[in-house]
N, C-alpha and C positions, 0 to 999 in steps of 0.2 A: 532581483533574482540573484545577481552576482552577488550581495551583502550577506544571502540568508544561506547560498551556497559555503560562503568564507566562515561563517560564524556555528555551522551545522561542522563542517570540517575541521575547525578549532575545539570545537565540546568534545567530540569523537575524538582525537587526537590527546585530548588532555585524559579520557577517561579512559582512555587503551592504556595510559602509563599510569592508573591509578589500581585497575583491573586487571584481570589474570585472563588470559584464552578463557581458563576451567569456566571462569565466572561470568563471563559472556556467553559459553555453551549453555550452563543452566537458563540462562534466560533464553537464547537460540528454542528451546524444546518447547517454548512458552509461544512462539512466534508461531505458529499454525495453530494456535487456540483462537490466538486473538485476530488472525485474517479469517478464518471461517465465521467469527463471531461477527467481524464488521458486515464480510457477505452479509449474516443474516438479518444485522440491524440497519445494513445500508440495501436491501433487496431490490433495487430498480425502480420503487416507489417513489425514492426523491428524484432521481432524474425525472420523472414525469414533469416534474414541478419548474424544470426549463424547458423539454422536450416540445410539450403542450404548450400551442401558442397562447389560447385563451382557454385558463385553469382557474378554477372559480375559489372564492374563499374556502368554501364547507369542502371541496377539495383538498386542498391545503392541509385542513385542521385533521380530514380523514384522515390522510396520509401522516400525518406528523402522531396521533396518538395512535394507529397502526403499529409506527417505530419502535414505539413508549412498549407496546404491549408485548410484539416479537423480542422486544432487547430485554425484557425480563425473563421470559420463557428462557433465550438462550443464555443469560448467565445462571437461573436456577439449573437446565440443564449442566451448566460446567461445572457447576458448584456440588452437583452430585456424584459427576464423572471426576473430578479430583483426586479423590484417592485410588483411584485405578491407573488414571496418569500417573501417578507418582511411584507409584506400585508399577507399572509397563518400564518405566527405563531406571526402576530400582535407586530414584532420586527423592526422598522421603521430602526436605525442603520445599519440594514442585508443588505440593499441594497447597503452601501459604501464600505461596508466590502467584498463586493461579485464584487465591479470593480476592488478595487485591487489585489483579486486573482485571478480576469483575467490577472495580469502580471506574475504571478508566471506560473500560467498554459501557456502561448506564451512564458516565458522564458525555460517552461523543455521540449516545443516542441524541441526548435533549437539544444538540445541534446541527442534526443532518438538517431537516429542511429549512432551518431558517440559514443556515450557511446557503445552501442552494438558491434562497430566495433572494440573498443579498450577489452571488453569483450571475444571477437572471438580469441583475440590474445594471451588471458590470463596475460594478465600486470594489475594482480591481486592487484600488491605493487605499480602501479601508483593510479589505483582507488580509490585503498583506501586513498590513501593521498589526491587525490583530495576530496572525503568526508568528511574527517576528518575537513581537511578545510573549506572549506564550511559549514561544523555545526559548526565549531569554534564562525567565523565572524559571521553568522546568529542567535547563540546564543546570541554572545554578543551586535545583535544588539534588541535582542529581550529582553533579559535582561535590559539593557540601556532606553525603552521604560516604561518598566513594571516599571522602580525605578522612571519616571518622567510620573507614571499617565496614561500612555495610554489606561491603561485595553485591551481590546479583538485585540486592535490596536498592543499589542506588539505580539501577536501568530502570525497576519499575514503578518506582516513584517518581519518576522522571516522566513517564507515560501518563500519571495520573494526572500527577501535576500540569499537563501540559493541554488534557483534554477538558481538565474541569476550568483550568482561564481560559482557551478559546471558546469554550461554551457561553462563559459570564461575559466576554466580552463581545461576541459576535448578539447573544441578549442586548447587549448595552448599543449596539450600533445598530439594530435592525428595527426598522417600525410595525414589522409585522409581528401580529402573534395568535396562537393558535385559539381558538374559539373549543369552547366543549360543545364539539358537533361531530357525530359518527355515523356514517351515512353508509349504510352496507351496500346498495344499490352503488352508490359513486364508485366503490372500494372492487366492487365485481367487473366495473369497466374499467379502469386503472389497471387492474391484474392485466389483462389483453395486452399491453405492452411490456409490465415489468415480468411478466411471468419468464417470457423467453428471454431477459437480462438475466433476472437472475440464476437461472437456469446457466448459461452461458460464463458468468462470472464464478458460481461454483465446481463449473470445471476448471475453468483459469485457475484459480485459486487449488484447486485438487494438485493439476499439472506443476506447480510451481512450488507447492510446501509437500509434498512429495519426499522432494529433498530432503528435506528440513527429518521426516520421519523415517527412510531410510538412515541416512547419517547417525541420527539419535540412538539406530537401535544399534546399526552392525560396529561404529567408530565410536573413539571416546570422546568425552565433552571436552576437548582439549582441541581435536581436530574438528570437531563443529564449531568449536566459537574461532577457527583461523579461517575456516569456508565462509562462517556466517560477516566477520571482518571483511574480506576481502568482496561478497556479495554485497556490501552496505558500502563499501568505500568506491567501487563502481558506481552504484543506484544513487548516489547523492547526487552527483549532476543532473543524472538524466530525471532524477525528480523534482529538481529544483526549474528544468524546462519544461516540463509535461504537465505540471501541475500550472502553471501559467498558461500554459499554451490551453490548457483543455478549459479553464475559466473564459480565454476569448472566442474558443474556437464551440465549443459545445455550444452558446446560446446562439452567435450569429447562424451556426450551421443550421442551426431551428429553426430562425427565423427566416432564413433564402429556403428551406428544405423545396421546395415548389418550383425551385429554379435549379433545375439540376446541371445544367453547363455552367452555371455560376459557382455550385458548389464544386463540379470536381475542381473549376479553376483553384478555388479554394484549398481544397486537401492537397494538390500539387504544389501552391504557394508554400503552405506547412511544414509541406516534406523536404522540401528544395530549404526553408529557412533551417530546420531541424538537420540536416546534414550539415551545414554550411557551422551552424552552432556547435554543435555534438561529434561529429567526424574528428578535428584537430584534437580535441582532447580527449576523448575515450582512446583513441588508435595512439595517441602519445604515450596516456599513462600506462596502453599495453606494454610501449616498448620499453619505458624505465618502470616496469610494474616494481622491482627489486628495492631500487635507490630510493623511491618513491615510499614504497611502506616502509622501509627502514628510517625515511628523513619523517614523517609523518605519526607512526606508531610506536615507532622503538627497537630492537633485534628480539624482543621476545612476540614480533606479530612477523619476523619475516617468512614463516613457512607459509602463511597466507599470499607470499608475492607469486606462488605457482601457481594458484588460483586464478588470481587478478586477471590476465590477458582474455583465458573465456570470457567474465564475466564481463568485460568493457565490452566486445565485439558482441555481447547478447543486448545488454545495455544500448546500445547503439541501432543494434536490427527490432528492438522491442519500441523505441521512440519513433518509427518511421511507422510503426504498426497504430501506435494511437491517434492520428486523425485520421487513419482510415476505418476506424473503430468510430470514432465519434461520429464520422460521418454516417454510417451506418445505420447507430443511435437515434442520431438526429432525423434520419428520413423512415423508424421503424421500422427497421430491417431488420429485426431482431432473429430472424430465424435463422437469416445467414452466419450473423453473428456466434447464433450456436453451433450452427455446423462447422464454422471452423474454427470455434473453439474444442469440438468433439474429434477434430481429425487434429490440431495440435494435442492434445492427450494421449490417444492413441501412439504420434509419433513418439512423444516424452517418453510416454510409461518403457516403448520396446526400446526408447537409447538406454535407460535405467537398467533395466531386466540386463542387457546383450551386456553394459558396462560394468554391472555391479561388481563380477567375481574381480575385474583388473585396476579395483582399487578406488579412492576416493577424485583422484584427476582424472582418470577417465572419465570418470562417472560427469566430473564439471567440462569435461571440453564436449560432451555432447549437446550439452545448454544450445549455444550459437547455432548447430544444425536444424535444431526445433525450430528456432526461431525464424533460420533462414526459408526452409521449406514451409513453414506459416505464411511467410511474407509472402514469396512466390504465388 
């Protein structure tokens, strides 16, 4: 975790001094095509595939060319809405930028469920290698772009690059593989869980790139890519734990789901560990948010250091939220899961609304109240 934290932090670092704000925005505008797209190709179908203690092959192969058939729908969908994207924030470029992460998004379909299924198994020390790798090559092909010019061209080749080796590789370490079996009957019981996931993830997802389309329209791409900087230089820790955490903590929570004093034991173990991790260094980097992005990005990213301190203290109260989310998951609670993802939206959208006229820091220190009052 710490290596992939350091070396995720070193690529960033190198490509803020390679890159402009401007050029980071344009890609920034790009960043809620491609989380609705994952919603729609990641739907709550592959969790089944840990959730469900005993999930049968012809299962498996439904759900996996299910993915296949949603992740084409939604990239022909982008693919038509492009020139209207590009045409909405009067960025002509956005429309080529937005076909080739329709490759990135068809290449990380052809790996949800078998990523899941090697997740299920806990071969936590393959994973990770396969990652590692994968942001190696993908750094360095995005890096290599950035030092001959490409601007916003090198972000998103970096994306491709990165989904198309973890797919070949996570193929190359998995023994399972899908059967051409599509079983409509299996596909109609499966919905029964994922339907209220995905339901629930598409508001998450609403509430959080929100952002991302207010900024784009009323601010310039100068001041979205120092929000969007300063949002990505928080979220790297807390996803370098969370994504660990939710590979150990999702399957076992599935499989105690039946013992439910075992489990809370559990999500309080999580959270006590997740504070104990996360606490020291988000609450640090708030208070040298300044010195920090300056020794790390350069003085053309310090208008991003006013950002910084929200986005640690949401970073922070959002890690304490996912195993109790997983938890959730795990015992098909999915309903609750959406109500209170529907009463965090609600809060979002009215801190948005009351902050927008008082500028773009208002608008980020309401972030952290969301979150708190979610938590609560």
């Amino acid at each position: 975790m710490t290596l992939r934290f350091g070396f995720q932090l070193l690529v960033t670092a190198i490509l803020a001094r390679l890159l402009t704000p401007t050029e980071f925005g344009v890609v920034a505008l790009i960043i809620p095509i491609r989380v609705v797209a994952d919603l729609f190709t990641a739907n709550g179908l592959t969790l089944v595939v840990v959730q469900k203690r005993n999930i049968s092959d012809d299962e498996c192969s439904t759900i996996y060319w299910t993915q296949i058939a949603i992740s084409l729908a939604i990239i022909l969908g982008i693919m038509v809405a492009a020139p209207a994207m590009a045409q909405f924030y009067n960025q002509p470029a956005l429309k080529s930028l937005i076909y080739v992460v329709c490759l990135s998004i068809f290449a990380g379909s052809l790996a949800n469920v078998i990523g899941e299924k090697i997740g299920r198994d806990l071969r936590l020390r393959a994973i990770a290698t396969v990652n590692l790798t994968a942001s190696t090559v993908s750094a360095a092909v995005a890096v290599t772009l950035a030092l001959h010019g490409y601007g916003p061209w090198a972000l998103v080749w970096q994306g491709v690059a990165y989904n198309a080796l973890l797919t070949i590789l996570l193929w190359c370490i998995s023994k399972w593989r899908p059967k051409f079996r599509f079983k409509p009957a299996l596909l109609r019981s499966l919905f029964e869980f994922s339907g209220y996931v995905f339901a629930s993830k598409l508001v998450s997802v609403f509430d959080q790139r929100f952002f991302a389309l207010v900024i784009g329209k009323q601010f310039s791409l100068a001041e979205l890519g120092q929000f969007s900087r300063a949002s990505n230089f928080s979220s790297t820790p807390m996803n370098a734990v969370n994504q660990i955490t939710t590979r150990i903590t999702f399957p076992i929570y599935s499989e105690v789901q039946a013992d439910r004093e075992r489990l809370k034991r559990g999500v309080r173990d999580v959270m006590r560990a997740t504070i104990a991790l996360q606490a020291p260094a988000m609450l640090g980097l708030a208070a040298i948010a300044g010195p920090a992005t300056l020794l790390v990005f350069g003085s053309q990213w310090l208008p991003a250091a006013v950002f910084l301190p929200s986005f640690c203290i949401f970073a922070l109260l959002t890690s304490l939220q996912n195993p109790l989310e997983k938890a959730l998951l795990a015992t098909a609670n999915t309903k609750t899961l959406l109500w209170i993802g529907l009463v965090r939206s609600l809060l979002f959208i009215s801190c948005i609304l009351l902050a927008l006229p008082y500028g773009l820091l208002a608008l980020t220190i309401t972030i952290p109240f969301v979150a708190l009052a979610t938590l609560l």
